[in-house]
Structures are given as structure tokens and as C-alpha cells.
N, C-alpha and C positions, 0 to 999 in steps of 0.2 A: 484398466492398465495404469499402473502407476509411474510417473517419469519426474526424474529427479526434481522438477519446476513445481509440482503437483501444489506443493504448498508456498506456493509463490504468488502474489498477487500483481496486479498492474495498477495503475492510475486509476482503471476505467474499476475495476473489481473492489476497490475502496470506497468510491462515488457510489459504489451501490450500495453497497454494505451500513455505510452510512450517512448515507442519502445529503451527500456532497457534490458540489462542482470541481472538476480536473482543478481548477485556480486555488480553490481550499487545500485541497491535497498537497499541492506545489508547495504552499503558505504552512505548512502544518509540516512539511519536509524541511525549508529552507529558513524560518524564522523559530519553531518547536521546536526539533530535533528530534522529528519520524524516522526512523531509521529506515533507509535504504540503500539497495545493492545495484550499483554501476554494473550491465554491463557492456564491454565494450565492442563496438561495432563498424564494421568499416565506411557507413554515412553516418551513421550517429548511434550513439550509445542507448541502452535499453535499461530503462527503470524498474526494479522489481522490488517486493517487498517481502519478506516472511510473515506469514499470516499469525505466529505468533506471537513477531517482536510487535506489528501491527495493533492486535489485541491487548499487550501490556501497556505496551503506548498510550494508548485511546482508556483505559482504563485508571492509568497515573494522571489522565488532561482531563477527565470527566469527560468524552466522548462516548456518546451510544451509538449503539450498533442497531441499525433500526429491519436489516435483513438480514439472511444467511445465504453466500455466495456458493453459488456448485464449484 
């Protein structure tokens, strides 16, 4: 079943993909310019990313993808 998030990754879904620590992600968001999507939540806001802006990304930084994420 598909739902609108389908192609949306998390912190945890990228650290697999390419066999990183949450800390690198964070670092690779906040000083790279990984594109990600706020959003917002009533204790705290939820980090998401599109698996394709993801893959462009990592492919303009010379990032490899060392698995494939279900």
C-alpha cells in the first residue's frame, strides 16, 4: 500500500543506505546542504528527506550508497 511518505526517508533510513552515523547525516544536512523537509510537530519537529533529492545529493558529494533501503 502506498502512502504519500512512501518515498521519504528518516535519519535512521540514510545511516543505512550509506552505512553512516545519525551525527554524519545531521553534518551532511547542516554544513552540505542535504536537503530536507521540516516537519512540524507539537513536541518537536520530524526530519524527513525525499529519497531522490537524497540520491542527487550523494551523487553531486561523491557519496555511495553502500545498501538499498525497503
Amino acid at each position: 500500500m502506498n502512502t504519500r511518505f512512501d518515498n521519504y526517508w528518516t535519519v535512521q533510513d540514510i545511516c543505512d543506505a550509506y552505512g553512516v552515523v545519525p551525527m554524519t547525516v545531521h553534518n551532511w544536512r547542516n554544513k552540505q546542504g542535504l536537503p530536507v523537509i521540516i516537519i512540524p510537530g507539537r513536541v518537536r519537529n520530524a526530519v524527513r528527506f525525499k529519497e531522490k533529492e537524497v540520491a542527487k545529493w550523494a551523487k553531486k558529494h561523491g557519496k555511495i550508497k553502500v545498501k538499498d533501503v525497503a
